[in-house]
C-alpha positions as CSV (number, residue, x, y, z in Angstrom):
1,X,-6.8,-1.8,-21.5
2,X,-7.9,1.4,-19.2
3,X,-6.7,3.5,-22.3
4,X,-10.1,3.2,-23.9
5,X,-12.4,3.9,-20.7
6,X,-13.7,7.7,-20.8
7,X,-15.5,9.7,-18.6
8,X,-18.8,7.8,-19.6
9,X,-17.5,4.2,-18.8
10,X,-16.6,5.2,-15.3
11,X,-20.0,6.5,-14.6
12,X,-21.6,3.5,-15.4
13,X,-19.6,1.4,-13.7
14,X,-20.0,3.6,-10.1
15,X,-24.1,3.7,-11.3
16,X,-23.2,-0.4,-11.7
17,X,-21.6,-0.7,-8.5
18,X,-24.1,1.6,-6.1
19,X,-26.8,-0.8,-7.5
20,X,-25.0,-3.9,-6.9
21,X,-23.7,-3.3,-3.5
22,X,-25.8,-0.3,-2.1
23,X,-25.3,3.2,-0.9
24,X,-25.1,2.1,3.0
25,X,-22.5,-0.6,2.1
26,X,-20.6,1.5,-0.1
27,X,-17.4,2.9,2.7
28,X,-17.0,-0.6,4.0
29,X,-16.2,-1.6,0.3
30,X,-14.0,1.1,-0.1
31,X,-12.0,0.7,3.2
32,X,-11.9,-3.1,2.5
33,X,-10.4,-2.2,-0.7
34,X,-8.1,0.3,0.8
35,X,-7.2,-2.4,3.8
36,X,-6.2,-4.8,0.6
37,X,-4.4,-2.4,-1.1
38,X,-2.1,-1.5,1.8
39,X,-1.4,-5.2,2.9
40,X,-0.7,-5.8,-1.2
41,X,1.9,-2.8,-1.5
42,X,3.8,-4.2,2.1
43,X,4.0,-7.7,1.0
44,X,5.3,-6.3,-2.3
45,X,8.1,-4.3,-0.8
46,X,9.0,-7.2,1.6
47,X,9.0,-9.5,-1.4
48,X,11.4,-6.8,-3.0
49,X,13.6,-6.5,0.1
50,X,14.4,-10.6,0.3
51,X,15.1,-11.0,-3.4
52,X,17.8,-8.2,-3.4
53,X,19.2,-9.9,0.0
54,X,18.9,-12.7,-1.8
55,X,20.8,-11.4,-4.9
56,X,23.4,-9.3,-3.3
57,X,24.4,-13.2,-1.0
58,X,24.7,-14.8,-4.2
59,X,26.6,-12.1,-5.9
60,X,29.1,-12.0,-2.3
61,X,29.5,-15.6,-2.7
């Protein structure tokens, strides 16, 4: 789906964006984002970590 954005989309969707939320508001947006991110990735990896415990107890048993 990204495939087909060029460089044209993505400046109308930052022009989109600074209009929507502001200029002022704009690095609590993006460290919200980030914050999200972050927690997303470590649940992910925890996730990951208790379904191959998980695996390697069945495979044991």
């Amino acid at each position: 789906m990204t495939g087909n954005l060029g460089g044209w989309h993505a400046v109308i969707i930052l022009v989109v964006v600074l209009l929507l939320f502001g200029a002022p508001k704009l690095p609590l947006l993006a460290r919200s984002v980030a914050q999200s991110l972050r927690i997303f990735k470590t649940e992910m990896s925890s996730s990951d970590s208790r379904d191959s415990e998980t695996n390697s107890r069945k495979g044991s048993e």
